[in-house]
C-alpha positions as CSV (number, residue, x, y, z in Angstrom):
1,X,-12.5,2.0,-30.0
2,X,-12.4,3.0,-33.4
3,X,-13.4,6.3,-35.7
4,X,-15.7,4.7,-38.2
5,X,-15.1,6.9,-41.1
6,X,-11.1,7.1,-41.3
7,X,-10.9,8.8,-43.9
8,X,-8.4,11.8,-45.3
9,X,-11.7,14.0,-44.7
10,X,-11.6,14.0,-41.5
11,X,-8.0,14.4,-40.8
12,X,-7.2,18.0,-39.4
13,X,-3.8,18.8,-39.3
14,X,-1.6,21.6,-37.1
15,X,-0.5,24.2,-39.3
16,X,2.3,25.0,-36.9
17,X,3.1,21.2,-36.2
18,X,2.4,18.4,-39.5
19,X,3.9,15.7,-37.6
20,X,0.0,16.9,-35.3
21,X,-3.3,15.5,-36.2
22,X,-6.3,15.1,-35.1
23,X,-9.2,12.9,-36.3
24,X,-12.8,13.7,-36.1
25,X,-16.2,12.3,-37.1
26,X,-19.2,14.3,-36.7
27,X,-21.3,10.6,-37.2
28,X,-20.0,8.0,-35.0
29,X,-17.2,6.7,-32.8
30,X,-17.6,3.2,-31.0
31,X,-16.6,-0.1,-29.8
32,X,-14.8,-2.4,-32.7
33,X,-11.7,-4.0,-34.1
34,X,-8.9,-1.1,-34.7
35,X,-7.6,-2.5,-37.6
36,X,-11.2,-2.0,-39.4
37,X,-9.9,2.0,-39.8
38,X,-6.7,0.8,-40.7
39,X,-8.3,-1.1,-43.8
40,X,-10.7,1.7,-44.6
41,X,-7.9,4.3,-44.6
42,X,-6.0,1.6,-47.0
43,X,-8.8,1.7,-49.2
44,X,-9.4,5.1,-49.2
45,X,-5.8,6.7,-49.2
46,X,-2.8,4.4,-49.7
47,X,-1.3,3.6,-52.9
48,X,-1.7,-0.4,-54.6
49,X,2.0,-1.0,-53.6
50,X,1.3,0.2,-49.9
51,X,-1.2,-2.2,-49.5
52,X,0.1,-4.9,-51.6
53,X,2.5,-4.9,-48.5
54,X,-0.1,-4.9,-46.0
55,X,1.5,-6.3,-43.2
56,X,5.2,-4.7,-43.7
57,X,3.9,-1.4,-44.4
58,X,0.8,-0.7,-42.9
59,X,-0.3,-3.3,-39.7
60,X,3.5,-3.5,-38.2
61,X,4.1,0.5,-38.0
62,X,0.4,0.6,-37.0
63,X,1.7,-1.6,-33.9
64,X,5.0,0.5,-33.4
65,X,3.0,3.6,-33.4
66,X,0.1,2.3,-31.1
67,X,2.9,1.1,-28.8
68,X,4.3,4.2,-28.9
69,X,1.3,6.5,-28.4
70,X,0.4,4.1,-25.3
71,X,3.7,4.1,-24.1
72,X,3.5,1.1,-24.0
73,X,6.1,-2.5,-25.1
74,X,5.8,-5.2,-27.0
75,X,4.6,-7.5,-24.1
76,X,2.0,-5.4,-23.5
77,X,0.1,-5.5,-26.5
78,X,2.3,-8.8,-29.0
79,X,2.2,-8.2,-32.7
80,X,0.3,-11.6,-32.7
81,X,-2.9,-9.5,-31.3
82,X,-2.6,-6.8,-33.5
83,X,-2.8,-9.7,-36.4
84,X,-5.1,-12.0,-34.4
85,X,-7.5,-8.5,-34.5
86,X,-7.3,-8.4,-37.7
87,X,-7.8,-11.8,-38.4
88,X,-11.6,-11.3,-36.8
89,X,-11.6,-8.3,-39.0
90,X,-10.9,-10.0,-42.2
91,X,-14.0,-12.7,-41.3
92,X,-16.4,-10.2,-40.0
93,X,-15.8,-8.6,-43.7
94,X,-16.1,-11.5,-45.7
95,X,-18.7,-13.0,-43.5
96,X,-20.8,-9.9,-43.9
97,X,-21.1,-10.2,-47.9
């Protein structure tokens, strides 16, 4: 499942809690590859040395977190998936142009 339109517009945060968000699209939410609103919020919000370091500082705590939020371990869902999805992302994208 992903948003679709990750982007800091549609991030609404709890006044009484900042560690609380919520994200909402008024357009679409679907089927897809995770990692797609991982790049767009890259692109759209994270400085050139973030993403520079992709992998260290964006697609590993993106696992971490996912795990988390799932309650979930690591050999439930490997980091070789979460790169592996990404992977397909990175060739639907090129594949596209």
């Amino acid at each position: 499942m992903v948003h679709g339109d990750y982007k800091q517009g549609n991030f609404f945060y709890n006044p009484k809690n900042e560690d609380e968000v919520q994200v909402i699209d008024w357009q679409w939410t679907g089927p897809g590859l995770g990692t797609t609103d991982l790049v767009y919020l890259c692109v759209m919000a994270l400085s050139n040395e973030t993403v520079e370091d992709y992998e260290n500082q964006v697609l590993r705590p993106y696992h971490g977190y996912l795990l988390e939020a799932l309650g979930k371990g690591e050999a439930d869902y490997p980091y070789g998936e979460v790169r592996r999805s990404d992977s397909k992302r990175q060739h639907s994208a090129y594949s596209h142009n």
